[in-house]
C-alpha positions in Angstrom: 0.0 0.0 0.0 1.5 3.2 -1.2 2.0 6.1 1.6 0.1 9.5 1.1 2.6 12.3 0.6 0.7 15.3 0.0 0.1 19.0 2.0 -2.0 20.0 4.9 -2.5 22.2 7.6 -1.4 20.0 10.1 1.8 18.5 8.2 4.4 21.1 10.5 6.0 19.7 13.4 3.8 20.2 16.7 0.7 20.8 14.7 1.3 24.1 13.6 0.5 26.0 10.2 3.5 25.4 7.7 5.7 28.5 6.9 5.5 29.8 3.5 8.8 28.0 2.2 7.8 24.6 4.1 4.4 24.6 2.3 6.3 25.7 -1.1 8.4 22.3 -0.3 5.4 19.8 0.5 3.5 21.0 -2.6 6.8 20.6 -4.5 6.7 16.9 -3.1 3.2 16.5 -3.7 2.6 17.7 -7.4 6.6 15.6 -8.5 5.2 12.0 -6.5 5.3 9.6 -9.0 1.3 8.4 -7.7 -1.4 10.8 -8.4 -2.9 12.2 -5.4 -6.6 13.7 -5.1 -7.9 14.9 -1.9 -12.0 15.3 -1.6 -14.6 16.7 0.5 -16.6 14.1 2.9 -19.1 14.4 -0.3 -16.7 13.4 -2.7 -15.8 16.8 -4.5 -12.2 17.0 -5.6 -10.5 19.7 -3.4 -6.8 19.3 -4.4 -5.1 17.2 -7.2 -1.5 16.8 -8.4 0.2 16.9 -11.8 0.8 13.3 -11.9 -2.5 12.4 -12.0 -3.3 15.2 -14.2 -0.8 14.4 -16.5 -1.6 10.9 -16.6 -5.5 11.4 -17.2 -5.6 14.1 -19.6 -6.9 16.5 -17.0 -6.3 20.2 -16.2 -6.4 20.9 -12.5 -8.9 23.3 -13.4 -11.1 20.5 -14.7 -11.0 18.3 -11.6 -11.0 20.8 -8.8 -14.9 21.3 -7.8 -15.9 17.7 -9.7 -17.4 15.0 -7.7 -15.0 11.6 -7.6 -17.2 9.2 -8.7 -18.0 11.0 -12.2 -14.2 9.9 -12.9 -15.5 6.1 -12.3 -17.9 4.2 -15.0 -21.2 3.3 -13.7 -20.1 0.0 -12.1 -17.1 1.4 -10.3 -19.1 4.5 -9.0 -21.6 2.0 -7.5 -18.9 -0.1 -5.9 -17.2 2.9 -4.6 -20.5 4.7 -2.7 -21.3 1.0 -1.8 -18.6 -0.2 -1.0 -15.5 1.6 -0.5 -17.0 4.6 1.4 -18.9 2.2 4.1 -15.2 1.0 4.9 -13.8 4.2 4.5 -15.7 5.7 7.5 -15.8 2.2 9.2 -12.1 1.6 9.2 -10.6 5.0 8.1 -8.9 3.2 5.1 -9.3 1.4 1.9 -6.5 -0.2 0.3 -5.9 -0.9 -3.7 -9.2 -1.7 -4.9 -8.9 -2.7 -8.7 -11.4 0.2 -10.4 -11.3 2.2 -13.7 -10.6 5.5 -14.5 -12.3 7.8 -17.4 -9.8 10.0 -18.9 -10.1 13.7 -20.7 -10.2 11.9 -23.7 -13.1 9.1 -22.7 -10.6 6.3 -22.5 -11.1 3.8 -19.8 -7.4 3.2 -17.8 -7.2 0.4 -14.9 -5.8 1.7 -12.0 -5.4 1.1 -8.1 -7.3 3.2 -5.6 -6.1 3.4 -1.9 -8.0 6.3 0.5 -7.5 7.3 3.8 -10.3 9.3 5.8 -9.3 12.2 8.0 -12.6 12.7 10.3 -13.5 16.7 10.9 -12.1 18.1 14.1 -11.5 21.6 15.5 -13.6 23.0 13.4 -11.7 21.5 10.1 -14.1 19.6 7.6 -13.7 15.8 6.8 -11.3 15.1 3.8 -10.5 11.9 1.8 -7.0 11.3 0.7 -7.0 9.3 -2.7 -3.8 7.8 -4.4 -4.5 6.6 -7.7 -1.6 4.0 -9.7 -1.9 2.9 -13.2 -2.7 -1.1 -12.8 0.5 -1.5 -15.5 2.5 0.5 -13.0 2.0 -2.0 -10.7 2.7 -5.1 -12.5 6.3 -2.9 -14.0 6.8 -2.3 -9.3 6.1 -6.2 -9.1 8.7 -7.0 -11.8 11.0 -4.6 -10.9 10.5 -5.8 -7.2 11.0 -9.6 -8.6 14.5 -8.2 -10.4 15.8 -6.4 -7.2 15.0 -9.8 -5.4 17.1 -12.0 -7.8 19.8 -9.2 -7.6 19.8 -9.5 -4.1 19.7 -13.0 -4.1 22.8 -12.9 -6.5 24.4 -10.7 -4.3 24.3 -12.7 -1.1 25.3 -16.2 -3.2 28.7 -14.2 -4.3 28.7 -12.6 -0.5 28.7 -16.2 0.7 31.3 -17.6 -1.7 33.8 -14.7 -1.0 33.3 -15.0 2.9 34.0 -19.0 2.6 36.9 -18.4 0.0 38.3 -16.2 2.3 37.3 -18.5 5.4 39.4 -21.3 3.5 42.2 -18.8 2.3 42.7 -17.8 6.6 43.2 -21.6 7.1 45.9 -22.5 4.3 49.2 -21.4 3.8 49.7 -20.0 0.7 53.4 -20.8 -0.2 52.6 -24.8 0.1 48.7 -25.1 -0.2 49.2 -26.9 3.2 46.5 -25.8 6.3 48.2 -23.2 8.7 48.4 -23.3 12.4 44.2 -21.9 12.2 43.5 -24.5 9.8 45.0 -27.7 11.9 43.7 -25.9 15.5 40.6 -26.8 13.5 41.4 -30.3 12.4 42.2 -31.4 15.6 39.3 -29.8 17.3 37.3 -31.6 14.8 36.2 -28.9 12.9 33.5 -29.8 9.6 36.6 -29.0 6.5 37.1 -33.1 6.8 38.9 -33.3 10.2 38.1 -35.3 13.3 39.2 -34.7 16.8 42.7 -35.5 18.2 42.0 -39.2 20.3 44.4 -41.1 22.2 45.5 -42.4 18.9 46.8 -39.5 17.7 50.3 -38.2 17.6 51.6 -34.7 16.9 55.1 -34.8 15.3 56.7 -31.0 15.3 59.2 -30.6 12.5 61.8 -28.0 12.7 64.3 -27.8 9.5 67.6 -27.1 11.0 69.7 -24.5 9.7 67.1 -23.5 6.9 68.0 -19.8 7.4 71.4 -20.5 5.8 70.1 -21.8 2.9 67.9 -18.5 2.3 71.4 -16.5 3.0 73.7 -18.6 0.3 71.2 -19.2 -2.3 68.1 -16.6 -2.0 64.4 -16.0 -0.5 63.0 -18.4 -3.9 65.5 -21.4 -3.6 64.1 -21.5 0.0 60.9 -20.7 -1.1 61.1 -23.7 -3.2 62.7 -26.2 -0.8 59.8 -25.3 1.8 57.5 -26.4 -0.9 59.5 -29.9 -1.7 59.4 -30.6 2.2 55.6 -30.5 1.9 55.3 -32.4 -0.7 57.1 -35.1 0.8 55.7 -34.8 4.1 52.4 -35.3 2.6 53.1 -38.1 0.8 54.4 -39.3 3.9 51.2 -39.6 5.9 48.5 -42.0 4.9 45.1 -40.9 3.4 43.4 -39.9 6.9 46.6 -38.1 8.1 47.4 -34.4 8.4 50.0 -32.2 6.9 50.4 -28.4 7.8 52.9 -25.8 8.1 52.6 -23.6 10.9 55.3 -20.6 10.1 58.7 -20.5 8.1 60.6 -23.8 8.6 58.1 -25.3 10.9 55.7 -28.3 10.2 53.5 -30.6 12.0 52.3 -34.2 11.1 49.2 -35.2 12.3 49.1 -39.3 12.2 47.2 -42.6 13.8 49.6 -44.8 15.8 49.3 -47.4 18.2 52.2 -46.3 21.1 55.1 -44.1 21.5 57.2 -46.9 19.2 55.2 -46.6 17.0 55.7 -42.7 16.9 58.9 -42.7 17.0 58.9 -44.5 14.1 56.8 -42.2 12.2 59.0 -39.3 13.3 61.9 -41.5 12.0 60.2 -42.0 8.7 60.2 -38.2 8.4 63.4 -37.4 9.5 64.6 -39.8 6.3 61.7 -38.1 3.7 63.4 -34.8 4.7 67.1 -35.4 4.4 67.3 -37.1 1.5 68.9 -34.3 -1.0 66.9 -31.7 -2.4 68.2 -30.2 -5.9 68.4 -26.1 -5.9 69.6 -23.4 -8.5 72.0 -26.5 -9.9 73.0 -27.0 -5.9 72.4 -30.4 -4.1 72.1 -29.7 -0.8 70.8 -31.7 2.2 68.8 -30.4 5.3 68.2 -32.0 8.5 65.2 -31.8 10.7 64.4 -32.2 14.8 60.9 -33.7 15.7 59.5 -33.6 18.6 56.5 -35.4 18.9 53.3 -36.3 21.4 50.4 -38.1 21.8 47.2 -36.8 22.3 45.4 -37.6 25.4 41.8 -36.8 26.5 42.4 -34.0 29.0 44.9 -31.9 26.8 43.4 -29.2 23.7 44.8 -29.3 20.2 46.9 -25.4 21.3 48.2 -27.5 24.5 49.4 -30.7 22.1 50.9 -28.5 20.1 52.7 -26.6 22.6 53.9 -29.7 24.1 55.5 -31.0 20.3 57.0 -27.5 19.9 59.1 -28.2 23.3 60.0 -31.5 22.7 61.1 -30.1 19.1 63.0 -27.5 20.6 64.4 -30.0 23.1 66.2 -31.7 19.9 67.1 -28.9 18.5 69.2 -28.6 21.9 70.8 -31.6 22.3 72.1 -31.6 18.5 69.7 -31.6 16.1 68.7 -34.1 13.4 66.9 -36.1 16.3 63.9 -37.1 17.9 62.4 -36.4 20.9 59.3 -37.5 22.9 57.2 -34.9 25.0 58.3 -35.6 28.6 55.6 -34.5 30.7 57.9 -34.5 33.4 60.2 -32.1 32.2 59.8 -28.5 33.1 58.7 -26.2 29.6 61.9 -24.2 29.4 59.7 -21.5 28.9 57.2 -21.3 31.6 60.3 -22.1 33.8 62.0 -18.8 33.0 58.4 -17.2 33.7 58.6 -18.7 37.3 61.9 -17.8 37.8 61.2 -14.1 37.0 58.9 -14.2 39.0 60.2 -15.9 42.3 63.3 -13.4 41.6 61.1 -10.1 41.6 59.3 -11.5 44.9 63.0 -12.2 46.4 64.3 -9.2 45.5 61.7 -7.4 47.1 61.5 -9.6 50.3 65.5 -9.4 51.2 66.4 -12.9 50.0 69.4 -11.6 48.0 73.2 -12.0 49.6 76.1 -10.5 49.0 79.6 -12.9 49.6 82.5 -11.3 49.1 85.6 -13.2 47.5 89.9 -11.8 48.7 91.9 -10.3 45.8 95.0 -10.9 47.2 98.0 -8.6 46.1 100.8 -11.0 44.8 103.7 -9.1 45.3 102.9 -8.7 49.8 101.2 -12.1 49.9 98.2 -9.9 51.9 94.7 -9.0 51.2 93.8 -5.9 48.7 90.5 -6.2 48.4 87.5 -7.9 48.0 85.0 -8.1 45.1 81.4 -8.8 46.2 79.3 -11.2 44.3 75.2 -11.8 44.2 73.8 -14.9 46.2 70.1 -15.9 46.2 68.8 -17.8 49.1 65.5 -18.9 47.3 63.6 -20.4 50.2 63.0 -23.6 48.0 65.9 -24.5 46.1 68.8 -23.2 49.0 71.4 -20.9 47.9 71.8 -20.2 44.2 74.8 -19.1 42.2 74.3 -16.1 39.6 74.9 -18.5 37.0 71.4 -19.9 38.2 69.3 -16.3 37.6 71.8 -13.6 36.1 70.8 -14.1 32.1 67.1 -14.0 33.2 67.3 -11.1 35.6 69.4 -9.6 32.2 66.7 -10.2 29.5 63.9 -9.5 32.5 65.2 -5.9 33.1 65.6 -7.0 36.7 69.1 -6.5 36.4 69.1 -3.1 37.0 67.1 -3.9 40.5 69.3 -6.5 41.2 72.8 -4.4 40.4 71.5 -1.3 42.7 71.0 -3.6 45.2 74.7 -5.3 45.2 75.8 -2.1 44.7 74.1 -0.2 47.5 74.8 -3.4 49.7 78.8 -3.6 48.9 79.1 0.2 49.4 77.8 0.2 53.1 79.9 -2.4 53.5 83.3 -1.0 52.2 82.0 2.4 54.5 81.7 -0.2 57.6 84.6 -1.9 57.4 86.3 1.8 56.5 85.2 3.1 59.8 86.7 -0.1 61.8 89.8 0.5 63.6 92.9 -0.8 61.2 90.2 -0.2 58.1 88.8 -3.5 58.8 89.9 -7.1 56.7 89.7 -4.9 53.3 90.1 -1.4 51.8 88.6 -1.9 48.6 85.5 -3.1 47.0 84.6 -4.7 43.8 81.4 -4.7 42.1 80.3 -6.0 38.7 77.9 -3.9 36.4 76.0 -5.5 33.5 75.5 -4.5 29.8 71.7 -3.3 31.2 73.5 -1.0 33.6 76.1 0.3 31.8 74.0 1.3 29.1 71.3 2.5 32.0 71.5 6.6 32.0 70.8 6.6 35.6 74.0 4.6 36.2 76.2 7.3 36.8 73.9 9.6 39.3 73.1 6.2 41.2 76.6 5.6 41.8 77.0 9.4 42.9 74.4 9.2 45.1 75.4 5.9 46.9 79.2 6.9 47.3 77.7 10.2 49.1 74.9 8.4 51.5 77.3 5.9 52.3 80.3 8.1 53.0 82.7 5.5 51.0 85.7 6.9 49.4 85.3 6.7 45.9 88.9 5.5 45.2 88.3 2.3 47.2 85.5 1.4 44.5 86.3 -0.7 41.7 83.6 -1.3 38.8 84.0 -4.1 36.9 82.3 -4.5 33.3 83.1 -7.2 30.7 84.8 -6.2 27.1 81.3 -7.8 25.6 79.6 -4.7 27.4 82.3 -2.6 26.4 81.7 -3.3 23.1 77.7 -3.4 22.7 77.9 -0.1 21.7 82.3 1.8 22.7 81.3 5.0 22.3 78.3 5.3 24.8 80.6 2.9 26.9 83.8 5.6 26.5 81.5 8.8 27.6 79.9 6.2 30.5 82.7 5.3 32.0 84.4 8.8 31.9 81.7 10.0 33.6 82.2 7.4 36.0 86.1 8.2 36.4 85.1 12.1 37.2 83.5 10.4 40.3 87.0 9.2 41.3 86.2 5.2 41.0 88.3 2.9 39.5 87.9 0.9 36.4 88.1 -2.8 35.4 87.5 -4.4 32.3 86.9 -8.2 33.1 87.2 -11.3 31.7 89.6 -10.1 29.4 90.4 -12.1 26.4 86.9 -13.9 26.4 85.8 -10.8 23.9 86.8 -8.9 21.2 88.0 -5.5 22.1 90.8 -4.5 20.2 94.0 -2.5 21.5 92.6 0.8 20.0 88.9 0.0 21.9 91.1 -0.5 25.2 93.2 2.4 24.6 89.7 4.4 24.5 88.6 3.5 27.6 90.0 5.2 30.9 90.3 1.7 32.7 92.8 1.4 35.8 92.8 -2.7 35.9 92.5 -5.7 33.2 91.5 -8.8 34.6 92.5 -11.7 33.1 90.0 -14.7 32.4 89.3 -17.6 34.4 89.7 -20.1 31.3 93.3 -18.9 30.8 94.5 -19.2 34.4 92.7 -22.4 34.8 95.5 -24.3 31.6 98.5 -21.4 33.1 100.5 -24.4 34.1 99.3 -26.9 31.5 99.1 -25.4 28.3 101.6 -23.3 26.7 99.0 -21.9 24.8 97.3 -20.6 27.5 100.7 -19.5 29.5 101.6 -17.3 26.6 98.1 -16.1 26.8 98.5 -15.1 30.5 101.5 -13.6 29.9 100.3 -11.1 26.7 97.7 -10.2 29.2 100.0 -8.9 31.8 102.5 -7.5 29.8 99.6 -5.5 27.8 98.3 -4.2 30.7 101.7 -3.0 31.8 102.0 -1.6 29.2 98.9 0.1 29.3 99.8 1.6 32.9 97.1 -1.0 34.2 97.3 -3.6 36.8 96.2 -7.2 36.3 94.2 -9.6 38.1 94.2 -12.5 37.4 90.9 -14.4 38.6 89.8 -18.2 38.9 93.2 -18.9 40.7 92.9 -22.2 42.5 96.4 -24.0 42.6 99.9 -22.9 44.4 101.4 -23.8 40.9 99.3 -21.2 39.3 100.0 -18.7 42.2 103.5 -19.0 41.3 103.3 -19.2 37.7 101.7 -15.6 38.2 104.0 -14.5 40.3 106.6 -15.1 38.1 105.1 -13.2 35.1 104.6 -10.4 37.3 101.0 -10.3 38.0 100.0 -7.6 40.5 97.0 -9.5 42.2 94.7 -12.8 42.1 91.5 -14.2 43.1 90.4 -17.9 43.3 89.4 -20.6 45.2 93.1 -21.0 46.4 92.8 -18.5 48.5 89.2 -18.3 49.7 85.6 -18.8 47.7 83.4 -15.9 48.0 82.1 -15.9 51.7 79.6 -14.2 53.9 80.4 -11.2 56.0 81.0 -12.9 59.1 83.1 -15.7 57.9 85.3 -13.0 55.8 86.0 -11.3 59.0 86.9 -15.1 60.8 89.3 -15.6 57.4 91.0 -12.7 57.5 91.8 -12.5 61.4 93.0 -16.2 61.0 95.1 -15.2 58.4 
């Protein structure tokens, strides 16, 4: 039924009489609607008419206006109208496309479609009736027009649906091998409707990492590895039998879904693979041959597809640790390296903050008086699980945490107070100078130099009984920032050690930069001093260079009288090591030194 759009009196907002340019508007709308309008008195006489239905019936406005209705109508149409449509008119207020005929100006008899609407008097306004007229072919060109714009939209949402599915499908393939991706076989195993079935106790994942792929996209280009990713699949696939699975998950990773009976019978799938993968692929006129490490596991009721495949990727990376080219089972024993660094961050924030850390301080004896120079202090953690813990057990995480710069103000703070203690003893206590170690995190920290400032003062320690200690690998992350650093930290009036020396890679012009006071000599070298002539004449470049740089040198790891005596003949100024005394709690220091 077509809505009336036509002007009134009560067509403003809030009832009130339209303004001149809103009634211009509304008779605008009413004279262009593509329906032709009439409006009539309660009697039937044509009160308004627009020039769509004049233009369509031959009519002047002229004509119509004052002309009863029904005179439009033939004989049998005026009778069904005063029988008929006006009863339901004032019954019901409305009648809605009755099939009737027109008379036009030029006698012509034209089927249309009447709908009226009754407005009943009120407020001292007459009655009207609202009539839309629309030709009967009208109609039938709405209905087929309507039946077009169906189909079209029918059309539309046929290609909507096939691009939403191609692209559904295109989300869970990877598009280098045509193999599903890591979304795809999540929805394999979770027995998603694209043809897979859940993961069962039957079911073993098998993790395959290419080793050393990046090497081959570095010698021969991004398309020869392109192309040996691609000959890996198809292998792989071939591989598996009909209701197996084959994906890759991202560069040289893959997983093979298959049925077996135990974890022999994985293995030796996994050992099938390994063969399928290693046996020499052809490339740009290049044979070359690529190994793989597997890790595998088998499914199990209580674990989801993202868990199973969490657990191969482990056992994967497990045999990518202990050589590659291997296989490895998922131990559910074994700790996930991963989540165990997680805890360990953790549990090392919490100690930091709750006073586990310790600080033991290890003699650096002077060589030449046989007495004690100094001590360097060294982190302990007394994790209230696992007992006391070397920093080889938390350093590198506390490193890549950002913890280390926590940790280092804390050693720091904690050796300083202790230098000032035993400074203010009578006889300057078992020591007059302190070591401490700063990572690559805190040298490169800008607050580095103020924090050292700023504990030297609180503390009262003379800055000349502190030595830093930084290694030639954080020398060398970036010498320039490491030159201004340490300058910065020589205006203080501390002195400078670069350790582990001959581990790195800084060369005589790097050292040269760098306003160091001490070079100590690596534990590795010491360790073969009286063993290897290698390592002697090692030793021995070390101390001369330092000499020669106006530097002392330590020499550290010393745990033999041989070696004692070995440096002391290549005239080494001091030494550290387990000859002496390992690194030891305040109070047993204090015991050491009065017994010595």
């Amino acid at each position: 039924m077509t809505t009336t759009l036509e002007p009134s009196a009560d067509a403003s907002p809030e009832g009130r009489p339209p303004r001149a340019d809103e009634a211009d508007r509304l008779r605008e709308l009413y004279d262009d609607a593509p329906c032709g309008y009439l409006t009539t008195a309660d009697d039937g006489t044509i009160t308004r008419v627009n020039a769509t239905f004049c233009a369509w019936a031959g009519y002047t406005a002229e004509e119509l206006l004052g002309t009863r209705l029904p005179r439009l109508l033939p004989v049998g149409d005026r009778i069904l109208w005063s029988a008929s449509c006006l009863p339901r008119l004032r019954a019901t207020g409305a009648v809605a496309e009755t099939m009737v005929e027109v008379i036009a100006a030029d006698r012509s008899r034209r089927a249309v479609l009447l709908s009226a609407t009754l407005r009943p008097a009120a407020d001292g306004v007459p009655a009207e009736i609202r009539v839309i007229v629309l030709a009967a072919h009208e109609r039938r060109r709405h209905e087929r027009d309507l039946v077009d714009a169906l189909r079209r939209a029918q059309e539309a949402e046929r290609q909507r649906v096939a691009v939403e599915e191609e692209m559904r499908q295109r989300a869970l393939r990877d598009d280098l091998t045509g193999l599903p991706n890591r979304a795809g076989l999540l929805a394999r195993l979770a027995g998603a409707p694209e043809g897979g079935r859940p993961a069962s106790a039957g079911t073993a994942l098998l993790f395959v990492g290419l080793d050393h792929f990046k090497a081959v996209n570095d010698s021969l280009g991004r398309e020869a590895g392109d192309e040996l990713l691609r000959v890996v699949a198809q292998r792989l696939t071939a591989t598996v039998r009909a209701d197996g699975v084959v994906a890759r998950l991202s560069g040289d990773e893959f997983v093979v879904v298959a049925d077996v009976g135990d974890d022999g019978a994985a293995r030796a799938v996994a050992e099938r693979v390994l063969d399928v993968v290693t046996a020499p692929v052809l490339l740009q006129d290049v044979e070359i041959v690529v190994t793989a490490s597997v890790g595998v596991v088998r499914a199990t009721p209580d674990e989801t597809p993202e868990r199973l495949l969490h657990h191969a990727d482990v056992a994967m990376h497990r045999a990518k640790a202990r050589g590659r080219a291997r296989v490895e089972l998922h131990d559910p024993d074994v700790v996930d390296p991963a989540v165990g660094r997680l805890r360990l961050i953790g549990e090392l924030r919490r100690g930091i903050a709750e006073g586990e850390l310790r600080v033991h301080y290890q003699p650096r004896m002077d060589l030449r008086g046989d007495r004690v120079a100094g001590v360097e202090a060294l982190v302990r953690w007394q994790h209230p699980e696992r007992g006391l813990l070397q920093p080889g057990d938390f350093i590198d995480v506390a490193e890549e945490s950002g913890l280390v710069r926590r940790l280092g103000a804390w050693v720091l703070d904690s050796a300083v107070a202790q230098g000032a203690a035993w400074a203010r003893t009578a006889g300057g206590g078992p020591t007059t100078e302190i070591a401490v170690n700063l990572s690559t995190r805190q040298l490169g920290d800008p607050d580095l130099v103020p924090l050292v400032a700023e504990v030297l003062d609180r503390h009262g320690l003379d800055p000349a009984l502190l030595t830093l200690e930084v290694t030639e690998t954080a020398l060398m992350e970036d010498p320039d920032a490491a030159a201004a650093t340490l300058r910065a930290l020589k205006a203080l009036g501390v002195t400078l050690a670069v350790d582990d020396f001959g581990t790195g890679y800084a060369s005589l012009t790097y050292l040269q930069r760098f306003p160091l006071d001490e070079l100590k000599i690596d534990r590795s070298f010491v360790a073969g001093l009286t063993e290897s002539r290698g390592d002697a004449a090692i030793v021995a470049t070390c101390v001369h260079l330092a000499h020669s740089l106006g530097l002392r040198a330590v020499a550290e790891g010393v745990e033999t009288p041989d070696q004692r005596r070995a440096l002391e003949d290549l005239d080494c100024d001091m030494a550290q090591g387990y000859h002496y005394a390992r690194p030891l709690p305040v109070d047993e220091l204090d015991r050491w030194c009065a017994a010595r």
